[in-house]
ROLUMVEX-451293 format. One record per residue (C-alpha): residue number from 0; residue in three letters; x, y, z. Coordinates in pm, 1 decimal. Example, Ala and Ser with C-alpha at 12.3 -4.5 7.8 and 13.67 -1.06 7.14 Angstrom:
REM residues 2
PT   n res       c1       c2       c3
PT   0 Ala   1230.0   -450.0    780.0
PT   1 Ser   1367.0   -106.0    714.0
END
This chain:
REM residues 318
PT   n res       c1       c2       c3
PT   0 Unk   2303.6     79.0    542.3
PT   1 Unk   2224.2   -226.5    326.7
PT   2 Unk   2027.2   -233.4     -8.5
PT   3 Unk   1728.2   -399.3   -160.7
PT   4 Unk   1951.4   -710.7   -215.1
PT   5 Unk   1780.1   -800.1    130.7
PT   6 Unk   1448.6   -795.0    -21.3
PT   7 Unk   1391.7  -1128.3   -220.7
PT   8 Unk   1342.2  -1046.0   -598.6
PT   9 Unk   1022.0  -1229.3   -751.9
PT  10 Unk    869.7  -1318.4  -1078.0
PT  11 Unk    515.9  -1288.6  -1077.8
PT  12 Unk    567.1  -1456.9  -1460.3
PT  13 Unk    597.9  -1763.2  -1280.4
PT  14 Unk    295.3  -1792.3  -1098.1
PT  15 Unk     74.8  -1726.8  -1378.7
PT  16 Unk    291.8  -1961.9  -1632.1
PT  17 Unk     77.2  -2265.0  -1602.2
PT  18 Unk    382.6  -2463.1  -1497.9
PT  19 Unk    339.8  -2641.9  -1154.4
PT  20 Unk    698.5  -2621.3  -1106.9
PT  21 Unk    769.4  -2246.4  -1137.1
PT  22 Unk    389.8  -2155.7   -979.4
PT  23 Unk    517.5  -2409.5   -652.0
PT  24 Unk    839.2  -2197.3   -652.1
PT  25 Unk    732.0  -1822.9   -661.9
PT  26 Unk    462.9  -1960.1   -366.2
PT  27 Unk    733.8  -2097.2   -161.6
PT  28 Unk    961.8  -1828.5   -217.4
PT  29 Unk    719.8  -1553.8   -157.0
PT  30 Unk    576.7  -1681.9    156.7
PT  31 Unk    925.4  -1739.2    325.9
PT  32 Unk    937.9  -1371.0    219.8
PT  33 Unk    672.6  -1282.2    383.8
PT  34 Unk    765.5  -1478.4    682.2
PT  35 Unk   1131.5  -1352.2    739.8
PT  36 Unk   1113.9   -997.3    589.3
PT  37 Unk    739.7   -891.4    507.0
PT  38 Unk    837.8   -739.0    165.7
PT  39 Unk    944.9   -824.4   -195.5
PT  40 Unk   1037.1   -707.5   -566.8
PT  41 Unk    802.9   -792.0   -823.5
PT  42 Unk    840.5   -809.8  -1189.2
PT  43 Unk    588.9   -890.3  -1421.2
PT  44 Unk    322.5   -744.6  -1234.9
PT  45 Unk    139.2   -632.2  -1571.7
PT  46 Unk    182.7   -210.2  -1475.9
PT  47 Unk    470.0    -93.5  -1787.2
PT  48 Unk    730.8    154.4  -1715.9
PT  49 Unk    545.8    376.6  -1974.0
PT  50 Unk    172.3    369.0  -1737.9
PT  51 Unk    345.0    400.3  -1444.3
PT  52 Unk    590.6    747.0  -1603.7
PT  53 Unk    263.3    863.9  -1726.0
PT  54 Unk     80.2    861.9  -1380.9
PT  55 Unk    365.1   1025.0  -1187.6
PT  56 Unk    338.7   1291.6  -1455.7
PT  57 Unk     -7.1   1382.0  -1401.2
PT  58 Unk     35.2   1358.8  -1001.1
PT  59 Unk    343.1   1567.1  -1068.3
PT  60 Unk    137.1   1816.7  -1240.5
PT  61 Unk   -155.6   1778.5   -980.3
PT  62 Unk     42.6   1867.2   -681.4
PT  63 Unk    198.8   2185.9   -877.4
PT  64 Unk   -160.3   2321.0   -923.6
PT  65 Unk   -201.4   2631.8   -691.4
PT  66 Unk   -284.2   2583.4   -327.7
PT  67 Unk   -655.7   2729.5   -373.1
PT  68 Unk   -732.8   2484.5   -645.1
PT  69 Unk   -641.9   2183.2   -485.7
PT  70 Unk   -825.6   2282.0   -150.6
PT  71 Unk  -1142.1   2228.3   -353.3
PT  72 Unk  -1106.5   1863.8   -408.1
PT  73 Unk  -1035.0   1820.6      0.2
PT  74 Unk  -1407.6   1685.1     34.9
PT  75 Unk  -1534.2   1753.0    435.2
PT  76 Unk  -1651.6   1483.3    607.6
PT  77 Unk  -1478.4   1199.8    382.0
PT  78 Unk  -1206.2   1090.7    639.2
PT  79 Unk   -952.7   1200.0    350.5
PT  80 Unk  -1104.1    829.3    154.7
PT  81 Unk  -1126.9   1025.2   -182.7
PT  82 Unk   -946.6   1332.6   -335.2
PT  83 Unk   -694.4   1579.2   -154.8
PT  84 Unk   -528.8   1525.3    208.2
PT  85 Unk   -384.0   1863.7    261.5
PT  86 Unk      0.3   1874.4    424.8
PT  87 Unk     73.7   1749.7    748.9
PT  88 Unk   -303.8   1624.0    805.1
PT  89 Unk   -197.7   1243.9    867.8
PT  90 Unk     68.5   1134.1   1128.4
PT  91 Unk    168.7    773.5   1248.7
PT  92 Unk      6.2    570.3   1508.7
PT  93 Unk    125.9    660.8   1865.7
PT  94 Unk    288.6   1014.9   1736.2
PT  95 Unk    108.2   1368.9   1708.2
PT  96 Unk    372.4   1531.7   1474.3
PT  97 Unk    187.2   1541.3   1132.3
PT  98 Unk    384.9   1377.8    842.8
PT  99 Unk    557.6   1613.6    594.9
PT 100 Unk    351.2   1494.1    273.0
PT 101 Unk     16.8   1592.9    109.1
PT 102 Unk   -163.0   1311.5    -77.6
PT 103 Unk   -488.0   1237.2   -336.2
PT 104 Unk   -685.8    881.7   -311.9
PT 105 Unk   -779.3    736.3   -599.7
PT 106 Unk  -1084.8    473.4   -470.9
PT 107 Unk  -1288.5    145.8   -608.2
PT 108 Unk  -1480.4    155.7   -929.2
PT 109 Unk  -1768.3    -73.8   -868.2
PT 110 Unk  -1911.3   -103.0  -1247.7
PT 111 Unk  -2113.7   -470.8  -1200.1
PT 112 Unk  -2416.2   -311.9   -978.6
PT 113 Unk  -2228.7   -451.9   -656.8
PT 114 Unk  -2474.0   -311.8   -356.9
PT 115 Unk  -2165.9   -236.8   -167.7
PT 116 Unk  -2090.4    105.8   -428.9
PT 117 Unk  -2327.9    250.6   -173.4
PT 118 Unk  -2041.1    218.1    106.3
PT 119 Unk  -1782.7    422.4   -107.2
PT 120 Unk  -1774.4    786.5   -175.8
PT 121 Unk  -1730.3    869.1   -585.1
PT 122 Unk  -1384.3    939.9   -672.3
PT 123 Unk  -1306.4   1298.0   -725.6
PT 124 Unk  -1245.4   1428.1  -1114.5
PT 125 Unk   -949.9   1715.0  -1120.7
PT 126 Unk  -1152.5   1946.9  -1398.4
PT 127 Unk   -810.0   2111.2  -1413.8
PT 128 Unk   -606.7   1794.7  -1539.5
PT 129 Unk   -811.0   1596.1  -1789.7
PT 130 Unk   -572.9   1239.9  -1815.6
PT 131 Unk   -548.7   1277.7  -1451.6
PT 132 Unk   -832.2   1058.1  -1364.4
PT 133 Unk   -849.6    814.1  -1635.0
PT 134 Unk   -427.1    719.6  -1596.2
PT 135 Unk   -558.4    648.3  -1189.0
PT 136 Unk   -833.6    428.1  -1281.9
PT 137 Unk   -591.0    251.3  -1487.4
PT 138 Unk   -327.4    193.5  -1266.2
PT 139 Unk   -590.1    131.3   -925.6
PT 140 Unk   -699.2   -175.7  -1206.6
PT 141 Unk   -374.3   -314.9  -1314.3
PT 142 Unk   -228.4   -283.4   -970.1
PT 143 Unk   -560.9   -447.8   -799.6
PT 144 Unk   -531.9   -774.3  -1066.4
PT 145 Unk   -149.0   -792.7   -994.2
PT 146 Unk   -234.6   -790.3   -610.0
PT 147 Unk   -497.9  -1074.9   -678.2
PT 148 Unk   -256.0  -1313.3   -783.2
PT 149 Unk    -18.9  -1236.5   -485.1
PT 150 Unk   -247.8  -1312.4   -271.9
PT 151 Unk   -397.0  -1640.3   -410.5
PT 152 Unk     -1.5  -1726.3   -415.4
PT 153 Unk    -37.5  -1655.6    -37.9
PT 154 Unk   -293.5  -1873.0     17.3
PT 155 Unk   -187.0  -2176.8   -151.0
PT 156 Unk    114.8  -2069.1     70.4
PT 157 Unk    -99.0  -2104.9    406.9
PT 158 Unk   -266.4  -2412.6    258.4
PT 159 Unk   -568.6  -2257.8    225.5
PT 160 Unk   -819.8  -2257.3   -113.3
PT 161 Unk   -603.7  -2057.7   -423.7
PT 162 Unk   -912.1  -1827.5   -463.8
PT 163 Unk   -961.2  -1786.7    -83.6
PT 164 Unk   -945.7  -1420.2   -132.5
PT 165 Unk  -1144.4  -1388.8   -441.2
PT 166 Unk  -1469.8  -1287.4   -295.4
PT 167 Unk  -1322.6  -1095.8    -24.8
PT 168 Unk  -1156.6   -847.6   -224.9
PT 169 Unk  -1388.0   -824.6   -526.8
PT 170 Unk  -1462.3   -462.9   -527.4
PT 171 Unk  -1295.5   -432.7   -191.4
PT 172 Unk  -1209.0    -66.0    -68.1
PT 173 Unk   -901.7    -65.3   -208.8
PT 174 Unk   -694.2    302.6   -258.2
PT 175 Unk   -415.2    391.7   -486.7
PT 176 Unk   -205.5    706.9   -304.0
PT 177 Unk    -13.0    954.3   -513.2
PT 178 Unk    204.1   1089.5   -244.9
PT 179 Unk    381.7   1427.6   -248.6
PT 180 Unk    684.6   1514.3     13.7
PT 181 Unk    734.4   1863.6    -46.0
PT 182 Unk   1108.6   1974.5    -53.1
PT 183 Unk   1259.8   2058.4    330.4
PT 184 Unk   1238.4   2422.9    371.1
PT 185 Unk   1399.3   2417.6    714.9
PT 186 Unk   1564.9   2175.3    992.6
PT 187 Unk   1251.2   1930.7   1070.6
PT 188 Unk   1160.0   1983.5   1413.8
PT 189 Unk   1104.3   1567.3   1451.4
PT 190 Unk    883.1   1490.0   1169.9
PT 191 Unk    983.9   1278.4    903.6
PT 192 Unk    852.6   1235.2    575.6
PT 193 Unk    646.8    937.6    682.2
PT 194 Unk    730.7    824.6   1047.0
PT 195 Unk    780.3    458.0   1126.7
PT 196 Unk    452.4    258.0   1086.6
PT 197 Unk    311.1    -58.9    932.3
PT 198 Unk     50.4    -47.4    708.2
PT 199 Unk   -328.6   -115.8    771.6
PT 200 Unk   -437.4   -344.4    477.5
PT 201 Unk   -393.0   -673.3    348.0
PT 202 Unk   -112.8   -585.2    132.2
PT 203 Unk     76.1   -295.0    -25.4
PT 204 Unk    163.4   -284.0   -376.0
PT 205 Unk    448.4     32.7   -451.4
PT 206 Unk    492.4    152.2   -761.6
PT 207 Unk    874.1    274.7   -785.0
PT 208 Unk    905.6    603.1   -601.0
PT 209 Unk   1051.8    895.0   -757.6
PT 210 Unk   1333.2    931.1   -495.5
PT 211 Unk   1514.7    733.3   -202.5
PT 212 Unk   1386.0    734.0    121.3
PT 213 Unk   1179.0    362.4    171.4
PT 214 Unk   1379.2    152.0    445.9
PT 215 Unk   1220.3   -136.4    653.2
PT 216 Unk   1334.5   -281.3    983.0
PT 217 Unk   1443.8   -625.8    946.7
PT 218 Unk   1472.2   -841.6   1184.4
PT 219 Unk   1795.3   -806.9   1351.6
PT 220 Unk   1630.5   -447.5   1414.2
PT 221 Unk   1847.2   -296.5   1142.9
PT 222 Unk   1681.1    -11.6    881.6
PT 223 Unk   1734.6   -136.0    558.3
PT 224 Unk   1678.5     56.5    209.3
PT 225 Unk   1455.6    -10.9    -50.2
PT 226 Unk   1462.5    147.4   -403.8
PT 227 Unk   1264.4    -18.2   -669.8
PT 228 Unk   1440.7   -109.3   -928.9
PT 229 Unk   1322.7    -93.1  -1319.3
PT 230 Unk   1032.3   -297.1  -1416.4
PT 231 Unk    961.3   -378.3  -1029.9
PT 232 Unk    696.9   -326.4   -805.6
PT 233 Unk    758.7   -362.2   -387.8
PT 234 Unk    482.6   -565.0   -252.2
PT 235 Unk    408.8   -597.7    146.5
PT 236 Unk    236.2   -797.3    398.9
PT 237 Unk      9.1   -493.3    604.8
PT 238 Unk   -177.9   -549.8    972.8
PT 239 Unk   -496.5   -725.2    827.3
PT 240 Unk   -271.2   -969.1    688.9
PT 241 Unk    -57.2  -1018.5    971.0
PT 242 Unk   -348.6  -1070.1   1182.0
PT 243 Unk   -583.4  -1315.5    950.5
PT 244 Unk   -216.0  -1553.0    951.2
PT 245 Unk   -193.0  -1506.3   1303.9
PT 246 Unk    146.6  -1306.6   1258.1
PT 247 Unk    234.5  -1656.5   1079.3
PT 248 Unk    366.1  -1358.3    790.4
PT 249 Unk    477.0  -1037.4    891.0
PT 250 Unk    370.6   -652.0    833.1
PT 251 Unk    727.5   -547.1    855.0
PT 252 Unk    755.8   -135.0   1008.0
PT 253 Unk    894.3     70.9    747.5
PT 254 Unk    935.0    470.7    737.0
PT 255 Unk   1045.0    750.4    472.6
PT 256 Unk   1336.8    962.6    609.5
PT 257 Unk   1449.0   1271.0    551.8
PT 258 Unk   1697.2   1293.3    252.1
PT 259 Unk   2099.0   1437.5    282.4
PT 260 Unk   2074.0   1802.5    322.9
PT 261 Unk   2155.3   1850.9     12.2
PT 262 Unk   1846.0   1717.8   -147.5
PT 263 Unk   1640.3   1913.0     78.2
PT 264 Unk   1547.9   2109.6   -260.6
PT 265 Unk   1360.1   1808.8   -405.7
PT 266 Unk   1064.9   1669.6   -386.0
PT 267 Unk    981.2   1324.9   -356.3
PT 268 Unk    684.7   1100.9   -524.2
PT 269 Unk    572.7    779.6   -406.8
PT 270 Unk    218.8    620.5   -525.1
PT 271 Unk    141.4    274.3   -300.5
PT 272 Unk   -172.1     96.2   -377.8
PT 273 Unk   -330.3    -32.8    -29.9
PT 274 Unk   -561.4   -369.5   -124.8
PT 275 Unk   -860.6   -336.5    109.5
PT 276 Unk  -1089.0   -617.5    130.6
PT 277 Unk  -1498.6   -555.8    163.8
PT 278 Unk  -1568.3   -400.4    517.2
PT 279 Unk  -1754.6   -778.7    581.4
PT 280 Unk  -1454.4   -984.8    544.6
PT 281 Unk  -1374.1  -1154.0    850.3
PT 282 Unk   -973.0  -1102.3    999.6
PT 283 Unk  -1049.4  -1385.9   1230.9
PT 284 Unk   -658.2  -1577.4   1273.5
PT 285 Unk   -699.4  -1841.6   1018.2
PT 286 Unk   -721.8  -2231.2   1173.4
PT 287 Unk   -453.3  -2303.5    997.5
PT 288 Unk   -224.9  -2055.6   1176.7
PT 289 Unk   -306.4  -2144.6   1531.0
PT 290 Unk   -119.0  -2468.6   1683.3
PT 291 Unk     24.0  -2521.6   2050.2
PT 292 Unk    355.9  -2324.9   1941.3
PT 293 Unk    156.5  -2025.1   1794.7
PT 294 Unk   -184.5  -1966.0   2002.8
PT 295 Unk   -386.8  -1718.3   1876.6
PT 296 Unk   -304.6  -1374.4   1911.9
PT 297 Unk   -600.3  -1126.1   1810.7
PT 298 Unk   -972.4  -1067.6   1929.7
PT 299 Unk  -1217.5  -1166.6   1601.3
PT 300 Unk  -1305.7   -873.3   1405.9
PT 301 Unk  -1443.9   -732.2   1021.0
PT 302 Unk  -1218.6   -543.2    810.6
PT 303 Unk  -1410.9   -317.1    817.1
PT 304 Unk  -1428.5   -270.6   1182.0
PT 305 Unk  -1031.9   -269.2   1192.6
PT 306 Unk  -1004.5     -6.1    932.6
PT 307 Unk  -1242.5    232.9   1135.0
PT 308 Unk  -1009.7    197.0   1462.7
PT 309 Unk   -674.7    290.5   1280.3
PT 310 Unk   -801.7    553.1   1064.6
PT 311 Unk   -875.2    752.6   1375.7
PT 312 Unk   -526.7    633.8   1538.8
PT 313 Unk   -355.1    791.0   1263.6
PT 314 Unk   -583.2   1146.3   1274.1
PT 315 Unk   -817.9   1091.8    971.7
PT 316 Unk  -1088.2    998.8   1149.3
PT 317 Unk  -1217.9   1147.2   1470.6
END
């Protein structure tokens, strides 16, 4: 098995340093990331060490709260979009076996009188778990900025306007997912802790998870593992993405397995922020991703209309 040496190391430092040289060099090297692998390590990305130890002890203490209390923040009728996803509720696309996780979602704060607040439930306060809600907000904001400037990298990338994506994702439906796996209890029939997939947004920003288990499929068709280290954030190209560039960069399949046996006793935390655009932001393959060699390969659709199709693939919606 090989490491997160594979996965280019970037410094999102020197994007923002005001020197062409450095900014011209994190764009190239990012987007022949995103080309060849689909993922990265970020550093710099503006979320400290201390914020990000601070959240996974509230979601730590969240997902210890008794069974009975967290059923009441599993809203009905929300598609699991805010609060509690009980266990096993969610499984990949093209498999019925539920994944062995529970999660909470953490959505948008619209606080500029946006009209589009009245798409989006309210988030969900935990009564039980005061700092809970205000560490989330936090972190859904730091992460969101940090995945702002990846993206306008990406665009200067594609040789498109640097604040293409501005409008599109201001106050986009964005989530932040503290993610529980629950220790293993007993041989796993087939499930794993979160099957093979590729993700459904733009792109994926991964706070360090609490315990190894992240691999991605490279492109020799090889699983390959990825541990954040310190002071790094794992950022990935999801299916919107993949599609707007006309699979120019690539939303690489990646899975949680199943630990050794003998860390069947632990539990495992993992909090990935999913940048959303609005639901009217058009996936349409960009122009400048379609030539003679690479034809374009999707239908024209919203984001919002995309989102609504996989979220009933993958059981959340019926």
């Amino acid at each position: 098995m090989n490491s997160i040496q594979n996965i280019p190391s970037i410094d999102l430092a020197d994007f923002t340093s005001g020197d062409a040289q450095r900014k011209n060099d994190f764009v190239q090297k990012l987007g022949k990331a995103y080309e060849e692998i689909g993922f990265v390590a970020v550093k710099n990305h503006g979320l400290s060490d201390a914020k990000s130890a601070e959240l996974y002890k509230q979601v730590e203490a969240f997902f210890k709260l008794d069974t009975a209390i967290k059923a009441k923040y599993e809203i009905e009728g929300l598609a699991g979009q805010r609060g509690y996803t009980s266990f096993g509720k969610e499984h990949a696309k093209g498999r019925n076996t539920g994944d062995l996780k529970e999660f909470w979602h953490f959505g948008q704060y619209v606080e500029d009188g946006d009209a589009i607040a009245k798409e989006y439930p309210q988030n969900i306060d935990v009564a039980e778990l005061p700092e809970f809600n205000a560490i989330g907000k936090e972190v859904y904001q730091t992460l969101e900025s940090a995945g702002r400037e990846m993206l306008s990298a990406i665009a200067l990338y594609l040789g498109i306007d640097e604040n293409y994506f501005d409008d599109k994702i201001h106050n986009g439906n964005s989530i932040l997912r503290p993610i529980h796996y629950p220790p293993i209890t007993e041989e796993p029939k087939d499930a794993v802790r979160a099957a093979e997939h590729e993700d459904i947004n733009l792109i994926t920003l991964l706070m360090g998870a609490s315990a190894e288990g992240l691999q991605v499929l490279n492109k020799k068709g090889e699983w390959v593992d990825v541990t954040a280290l310190p002071n790094q954030i794992v950022v990935n190209v999801g299916d919107m993405l993949q599609r707007l560039t006309n699979n120019k960069l690539r939303s690489t399949t990646h899975r949680v397995v199943n630990p050794p046996k003998e860390k069947w006793g632990q539990s495992r935390f993992s909090i990935p922020f999913f940048l959303h655009p609005r639901s009217e932001m058009r996936l349409d393959c960009l122009p400048e991703c379609i030539d003679s060699e690479n034809p374009k390969q999707y239908e024209d659709i919203t984001g919002g209309e995309y989102l609504e199709e996989r979220l009933a693939e993958i059981g959340l919606k019926k």
